[in-house]
N, C-alpha and C positions, 0 to 999 in steps of 0.2 A: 615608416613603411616597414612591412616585418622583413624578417630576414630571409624569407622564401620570395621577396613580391618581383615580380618580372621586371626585365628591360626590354632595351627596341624596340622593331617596328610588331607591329598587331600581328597574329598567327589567321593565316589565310583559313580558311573552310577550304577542305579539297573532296573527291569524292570518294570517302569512306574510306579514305589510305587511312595510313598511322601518319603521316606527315606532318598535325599537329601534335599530336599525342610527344614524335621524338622531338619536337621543340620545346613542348613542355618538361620535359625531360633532362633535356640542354640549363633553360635556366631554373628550373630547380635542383640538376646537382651543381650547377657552376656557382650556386651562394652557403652561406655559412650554414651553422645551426641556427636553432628559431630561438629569438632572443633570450635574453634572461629573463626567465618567472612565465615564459612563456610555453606551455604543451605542445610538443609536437602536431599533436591533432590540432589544437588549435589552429598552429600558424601555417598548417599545411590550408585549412578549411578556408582562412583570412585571405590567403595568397591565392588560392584559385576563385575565391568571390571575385576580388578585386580585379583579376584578371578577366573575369567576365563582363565584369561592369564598367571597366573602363574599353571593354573591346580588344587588348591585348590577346584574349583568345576569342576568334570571331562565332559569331552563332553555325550552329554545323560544324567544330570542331569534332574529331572524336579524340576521345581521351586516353589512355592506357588502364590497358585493365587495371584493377585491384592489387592481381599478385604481381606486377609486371611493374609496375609504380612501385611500391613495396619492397619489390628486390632493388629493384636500381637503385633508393633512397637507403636503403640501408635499414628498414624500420618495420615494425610492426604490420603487419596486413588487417589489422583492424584497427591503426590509425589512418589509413587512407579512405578504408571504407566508413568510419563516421565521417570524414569530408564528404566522399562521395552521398552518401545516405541525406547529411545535414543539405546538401547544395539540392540535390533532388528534390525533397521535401520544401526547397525553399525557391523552388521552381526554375533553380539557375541551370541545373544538367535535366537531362531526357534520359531515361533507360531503357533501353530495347533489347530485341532480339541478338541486334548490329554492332553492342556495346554501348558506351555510356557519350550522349555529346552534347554540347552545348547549346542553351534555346535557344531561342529568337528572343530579344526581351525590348522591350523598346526604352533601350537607352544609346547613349553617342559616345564617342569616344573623348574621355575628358580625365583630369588627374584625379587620381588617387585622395589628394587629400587635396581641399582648395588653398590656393595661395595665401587669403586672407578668412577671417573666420567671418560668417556672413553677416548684414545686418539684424538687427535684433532687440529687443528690449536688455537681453541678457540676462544675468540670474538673478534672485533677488540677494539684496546682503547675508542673510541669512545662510543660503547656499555656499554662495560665495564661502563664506567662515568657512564651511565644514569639508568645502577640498580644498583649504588653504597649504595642507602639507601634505605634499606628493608621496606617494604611497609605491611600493614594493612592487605592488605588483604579484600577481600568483606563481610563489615560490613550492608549493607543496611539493613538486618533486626535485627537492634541490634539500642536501642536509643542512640542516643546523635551521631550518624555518620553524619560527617558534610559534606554538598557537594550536599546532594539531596532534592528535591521538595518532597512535598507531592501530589503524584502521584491519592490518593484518590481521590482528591477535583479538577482532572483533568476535564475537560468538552468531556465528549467520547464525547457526542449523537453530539454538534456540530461539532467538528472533524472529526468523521465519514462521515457526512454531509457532509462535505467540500473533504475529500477522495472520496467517494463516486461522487458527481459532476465532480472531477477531472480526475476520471477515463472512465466515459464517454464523457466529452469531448479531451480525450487524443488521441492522433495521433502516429506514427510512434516515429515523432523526440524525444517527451517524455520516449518512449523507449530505445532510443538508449541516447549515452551519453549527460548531459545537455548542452547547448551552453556555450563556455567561458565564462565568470563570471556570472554564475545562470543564470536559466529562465528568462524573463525580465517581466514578471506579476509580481513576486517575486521583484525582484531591485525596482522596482516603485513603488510597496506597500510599501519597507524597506524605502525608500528615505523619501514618504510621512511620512511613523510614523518616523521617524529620527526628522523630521522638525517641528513633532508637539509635542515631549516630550521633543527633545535635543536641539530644536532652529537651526537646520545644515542647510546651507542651501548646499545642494548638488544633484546633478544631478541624475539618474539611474545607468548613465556611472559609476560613483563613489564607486556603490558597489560593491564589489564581492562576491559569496557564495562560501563557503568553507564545507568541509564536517569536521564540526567541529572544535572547536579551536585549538587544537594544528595541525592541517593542515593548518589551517591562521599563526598560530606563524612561521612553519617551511618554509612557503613563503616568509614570511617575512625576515626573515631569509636569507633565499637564496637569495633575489633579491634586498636586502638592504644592504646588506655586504660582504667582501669576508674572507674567510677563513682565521684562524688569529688575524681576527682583532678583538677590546675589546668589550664586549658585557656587561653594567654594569642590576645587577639583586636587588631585592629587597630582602634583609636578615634581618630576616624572610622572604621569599617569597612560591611562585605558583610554585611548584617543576616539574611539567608539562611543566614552561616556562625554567627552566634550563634544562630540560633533552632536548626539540626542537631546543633551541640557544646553545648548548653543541654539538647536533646531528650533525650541520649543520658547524661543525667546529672553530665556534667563543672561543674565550679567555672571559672566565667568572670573571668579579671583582664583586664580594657584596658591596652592599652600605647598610647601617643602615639604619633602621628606627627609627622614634619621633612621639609625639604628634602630627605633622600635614605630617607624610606621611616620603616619600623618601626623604632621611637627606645627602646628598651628602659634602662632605667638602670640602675645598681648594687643600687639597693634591689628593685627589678623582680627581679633575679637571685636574692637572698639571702634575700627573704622572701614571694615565689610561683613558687618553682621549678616550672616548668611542664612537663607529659610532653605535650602539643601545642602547636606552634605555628603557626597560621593565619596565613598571611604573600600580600600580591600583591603582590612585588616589581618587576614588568616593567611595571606600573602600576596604583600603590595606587586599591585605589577606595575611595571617588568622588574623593578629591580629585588622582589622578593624577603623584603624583611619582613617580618612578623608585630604587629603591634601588639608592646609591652600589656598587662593587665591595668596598671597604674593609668597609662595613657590611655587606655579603653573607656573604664569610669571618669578618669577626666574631662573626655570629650564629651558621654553622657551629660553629665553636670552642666558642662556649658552650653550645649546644645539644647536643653530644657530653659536655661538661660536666656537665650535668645530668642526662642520660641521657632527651634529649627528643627526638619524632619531629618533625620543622617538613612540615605542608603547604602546596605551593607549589600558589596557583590562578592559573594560568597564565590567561586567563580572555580574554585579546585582544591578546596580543602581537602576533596575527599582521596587525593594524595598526598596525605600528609603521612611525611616519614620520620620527622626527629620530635618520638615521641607525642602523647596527647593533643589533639587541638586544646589551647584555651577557647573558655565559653565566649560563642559566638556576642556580639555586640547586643541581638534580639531576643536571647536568651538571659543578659546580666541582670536585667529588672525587671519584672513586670509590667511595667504600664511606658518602657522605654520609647521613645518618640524614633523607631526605628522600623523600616523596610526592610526586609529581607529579600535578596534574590537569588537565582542560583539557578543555573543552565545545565542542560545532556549534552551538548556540546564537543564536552573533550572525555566525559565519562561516557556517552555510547556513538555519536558521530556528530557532526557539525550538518552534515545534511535535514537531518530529521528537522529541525527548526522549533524544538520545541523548550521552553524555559518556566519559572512561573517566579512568583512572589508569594510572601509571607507576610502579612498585614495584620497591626494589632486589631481587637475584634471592634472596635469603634468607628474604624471605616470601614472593615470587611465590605458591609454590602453596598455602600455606596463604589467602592472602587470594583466589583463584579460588574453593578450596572453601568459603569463607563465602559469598563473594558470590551463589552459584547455590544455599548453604541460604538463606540471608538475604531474595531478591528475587523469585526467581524471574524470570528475566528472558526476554522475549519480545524482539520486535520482529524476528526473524530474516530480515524479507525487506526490510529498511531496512538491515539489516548487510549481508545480501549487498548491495543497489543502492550504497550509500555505499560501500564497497570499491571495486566497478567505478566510481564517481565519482569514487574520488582516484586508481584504477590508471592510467584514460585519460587523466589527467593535465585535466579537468576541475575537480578544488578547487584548484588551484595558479593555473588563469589565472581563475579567479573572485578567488581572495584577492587575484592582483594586478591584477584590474583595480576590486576594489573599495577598495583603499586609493588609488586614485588619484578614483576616486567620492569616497569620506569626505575625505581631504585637501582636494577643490573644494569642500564641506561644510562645512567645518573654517573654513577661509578667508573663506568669502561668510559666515558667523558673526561672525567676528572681523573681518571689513570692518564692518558692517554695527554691531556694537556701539563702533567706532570713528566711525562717521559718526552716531549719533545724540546730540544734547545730553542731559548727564546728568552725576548724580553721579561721579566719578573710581570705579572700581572695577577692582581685582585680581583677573587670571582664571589661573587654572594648570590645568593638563591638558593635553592634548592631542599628547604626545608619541607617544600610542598612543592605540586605542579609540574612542569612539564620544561623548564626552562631556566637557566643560569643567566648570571649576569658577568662576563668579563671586560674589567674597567680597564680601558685604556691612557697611555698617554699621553700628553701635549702632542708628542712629535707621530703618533699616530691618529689621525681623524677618523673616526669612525666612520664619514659618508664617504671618504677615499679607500679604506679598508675593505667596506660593505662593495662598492663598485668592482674593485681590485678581484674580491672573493666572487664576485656572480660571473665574473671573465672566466673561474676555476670551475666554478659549476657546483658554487656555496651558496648555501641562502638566510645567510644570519641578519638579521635587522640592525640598525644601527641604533643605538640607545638614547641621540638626539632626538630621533625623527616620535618621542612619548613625549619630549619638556617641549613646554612653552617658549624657554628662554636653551634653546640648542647648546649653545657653547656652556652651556655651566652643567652639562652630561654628555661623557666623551666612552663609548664601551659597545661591546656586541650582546643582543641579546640572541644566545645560541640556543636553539629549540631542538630536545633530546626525545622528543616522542615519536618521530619516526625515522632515529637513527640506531640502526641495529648496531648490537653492541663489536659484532665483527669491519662494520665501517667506519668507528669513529678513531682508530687511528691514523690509518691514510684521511679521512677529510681534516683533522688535525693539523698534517705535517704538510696539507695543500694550505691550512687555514697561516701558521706559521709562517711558510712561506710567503703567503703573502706580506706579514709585518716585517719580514726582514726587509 
C-alpha cells in the first residue's frame, strides 16, 4: 500500500460540507512520504483511486480544492491537480460548479490488495524469466539514478522548431503508420551522421528505426535465431537485453567480464557455441570498461567461427571523454557478421522511444520487411522533426556541448567522493556515458546499502541486481546525468553516511 493510502472506517458523504475533504486531509498528513522511487503525483493519484474504490471515501464526498490540498501537504499545486485531472478523466471524481467529488461507481467496499493472488493459469515461463529480479522501481527524481539524461539542459526551443516544421509539412502517410524501416528523411540523416562520428560507411537502406531498443533487440532476436538456440549475454550485463533474448526463446549463457570488456573463454567457445552475441564494447554496462582492440577482432574471428551474429549496443558512445572512440565492432571489417544498434534515449530523451539498427546490406531488406510486419511502426512526425534536428546540425552541438555538461558532472562526483571520509573504494567507469561504478566490500552489501540510501532520498542501483550470479558483484552503480554539479557533495556525505 503506498504511503499516502488510508485507514479506518469509510468517509461519510455529507451535504456539500468540507467534512470529507478534512478527513482526507487528517490521513494524508498523518502518513509519511510516498515511497521510494515513487512521484509524489503518483502516490497522491494511487491513494485517492484506492480510496475510492475500496469506498474509504464514499460517493458524494467532496474533496479539497487544488490549492487547499496543496498547501496542507506541503507540495506543488500541480501535483494535486494531475491527481485530480488523472481521477476525473478516469471517471472516479465529478467537477462542478460545487467543487470536485466523488462518483457513484458501482463497486463495494473490499481491500486494497487481495489477500491471496487470484486463480489463474498465471504467466507463461517465459514471462515469468524476465521479472525474475525485482526491480528499483522509478528512481528519476532521487540522485545518483543511473540511466538518464539531464532533461534540463534539453534544447526545447529548437525541437519544438523542428516539431513544429514537421507538422506542417506533414501529409497523410505521416499519420498513418511509418514506412518499413523509418521515414527515409530519418535513414539519411542517421546514415550521414553514422559516417561522420562512426566512420560507417553505409547506405539509408541499412538503417532501420525501431521504436526503441529493446524493439531493435527483440528483432533481432527473432530474425537472427531460432528458438533454443544459445544466446551468450554479458555478466554483469543490460538486464533489458536478457529479459528481450529470454522473451524471444533463446537459451541464455553469461560470459564474464575484465578489464577490457567481454572475456569469453575456451570452454565458453566449445561447449555453448552461441548464434548471438550481445556485446557493449564502447562501454560495457554498468560496469564501464572499454573493449581492448585485440579482444574486438578476437571475438570477430570467432564469432565467424561459429557461425554467430554479435550485436553491438552502441548505447553512449557518444559521450565519450578519454580520448578517441576505438573503431566500432561494424566498422572493423567489411562483411563482419555484426548488428549495430544505437538509441536517442540518453542523447535527446528516453520519452521519444525512438532507436534504430545498422544491418550489413545482405539482409538489409529482409529485416525492413520484418520490422514493418512485426511492429508496425508509427511515430512519423518525430521521424520527420529528428531528421531536420540532426540536418540543421542541432544534435551535433547538443552532443557536444552535453559531453562537456556530463564531464563537470563526472568530476564534481569524483571530487566530491574524494573529499568525503570513508572506507577506501574502487570506482571504474566513466570513460563514456552517464554513470560510475563504485565497488564495494564484503562487509558492505550492495542491496542493504542501496535500501539504507532510498531511506535518504538516493537512488543508486545496486550492481547485483545486472549479474546473473549476485554475490560475485558487490558495488553501486551511481548515475551522474541528472546530478547537478552543486548537489553531489551533500548527496555524497548522505551516500557515506550510509556505509559508515
Amino acid at each position: 500500500m503506498s504511503a499516502y493510502a488510508c485507514s479506518g472506517s469509510c468517509v461519510r458523504a455529507t451535504d456539500h460540507s468540507l467534512y470529507g475533504a478534512t478527513v482526507v486531509l487528517d490521513w494524508l498528513l498523518s502518513e509519511a512520504l510516498p515511497p521510494p522511487g515513487m512521484s509524489r503525483q503518483q502516490a497522491l493519484y494511487r491513494s485517492l483511486r484506492d480510496a475510492i474504490l475500496t469506498r474509504r471515501l464514499a460517493a458524494g464526498t467532496r474533496l479539497p480544492s487544488t490549492r487547499q490540498l496543496a498547501a496542507s501537504l506541503g507540495i506543488a499545486r500541480n501535483t494535486v491537480l494531475f491527481a485530480y485531472e488523472q481521477l476525473v478523466a478516469e471517471g472516479c471524481l465529478l467537477a462542478g460548479r460545487h467543487g470536485t467529488r466523488v462518483a457513484d461507481l458501482p463497486v463495494s467496499a473490499m481491500p486494497v490488495r487481495p489477500a491471496a493472488p487470484p486463480d489463474g493459469p498465471g504467466l507463461s515461463a517465459r514471462a515469468a524469466f524476465a521479472l525474475e529480479r525485482e526491480t528499483t522501481g522509478e528512481l528519476s527524481n532521487l540522485p545518483f539514478c543511473p540511466g538518464l539524461p539531464d532533461l534540463g539542459a534539453f534544447p526545447f526551443r529548437a525541437w519544438r522548431a523542428c516539431l513544429e516544421r514537421a507538422w506542417r509539412e506533414a501529409g497523410w502517410r505521416q499519420l498513418a503508420y511509418a514506412r518499413d524501416g523509418g521515414e527515409p528523411l530519418l535513414r539519411e540523416a542517421l546514415a550521414e551522421h553514422l559516417a561522420s562520428v562512426r566512420g560507417f560507411a553505409v547506405t539509408p537502406q541499412q538503417v532501420i528505426i525501431t521504436a526503441g531498443m529493446q524493439s531493435g533487440l527483440e528483432l533481432c532476436a527473432r530474425l537472427l535465431a531460432d528458438p533454443a538456440q544459445i544466446a551468450w549475454v554479458e555478466n554483469p550485463g543490460y538486464p533489458a537485453a536478457r529479459t528481450a533474448l529470454g522473451l524471444a526463446g533463446l537459451n541464455l549463457h553469461d560470459v564474464g567480464v575484465d578489464d577490457e570488456g567481454l572475456a569469453p573463454s575456451a570452454e565458453d567457445w566449445a561447449c555453448h557455441p552461441p548464434r548471438l552475441i550481445m556485446v557493449t564494447p564502447s562501454h560495457q554496462y554498468p560496469t564501464g570498461r572499454v573493449m581492448s582492440l585485440a579482444r574486438r577482432l578476437a571475438l570477430l574471428q570467432h564469432a565467424r567461427g561459429a557461425g554467430a551474429w554479435i550485436i553491438e549496443d552502441d548505447y553512449d558512445s557518444e559521450f565519450r571523454r578519454d580520448g578517441a572512440a576505438l573503431p566500432a565492432l561494424y566498422g572493423l571489417q567489411f562483411d563482419a557478421p555484426v548488428v549495430y544498434a544505437g538509441t536517442f534515449s540518453k542523447t535527446m530523451y528516453p520519452g521519444l522511444r525512438i532507436a534504430y539498427l545498422v544491418v550489413p546490406m545482405a539482409i538489409a531488406e529482409t529485416f525492413v520487411r520484418a520490422a514493418g510486419q512485426a511492429t508496425r511502426p508509427g511515430q512519423g512526425i518525430e521521424q520527420m522533426a529528428l531528421a531536420d534536428f540532426i540536418r540543421r546540425g542541432h544534435y551535433t552541438r547538443h552532443l557536444r556541448q552535453m559531453r562537456t555538461h556530463y564531464a563537470r558532472r563526472q568530476a564534481a562526483l569524483r571530487t566530491a567522493l574524494a573529499r568525503h571520509p570513508g572506507p577506501e573504494l574502487r570506482i571504474t567507469g566513466g570513460a563514456a556515458g552517464l554513470h560510475l561504478v563504485l565497488w564495494l566490500p564484503p562487509a558492505l552489501p550492495d542491496q542493504e546499502v542501496v535500501r539504507r540510501a532510498l531511506a535518504l532520498g538516493l537512488g543508486p542501483r545496486p550492481l547485483s541486481d545486472y549479474a546473473r550470479s549476485p554475490s560475485s558483484c558487490n558495488g553501486l552503480v551511481l548515475g551522474y546525468g541528472t546530478l547537478a554539479e552543486d548537489m553531489a557533495d551533500g548527496a555524497v556525505r548522505r551516500l557515506r553516511a550510509v556505509m559508515q
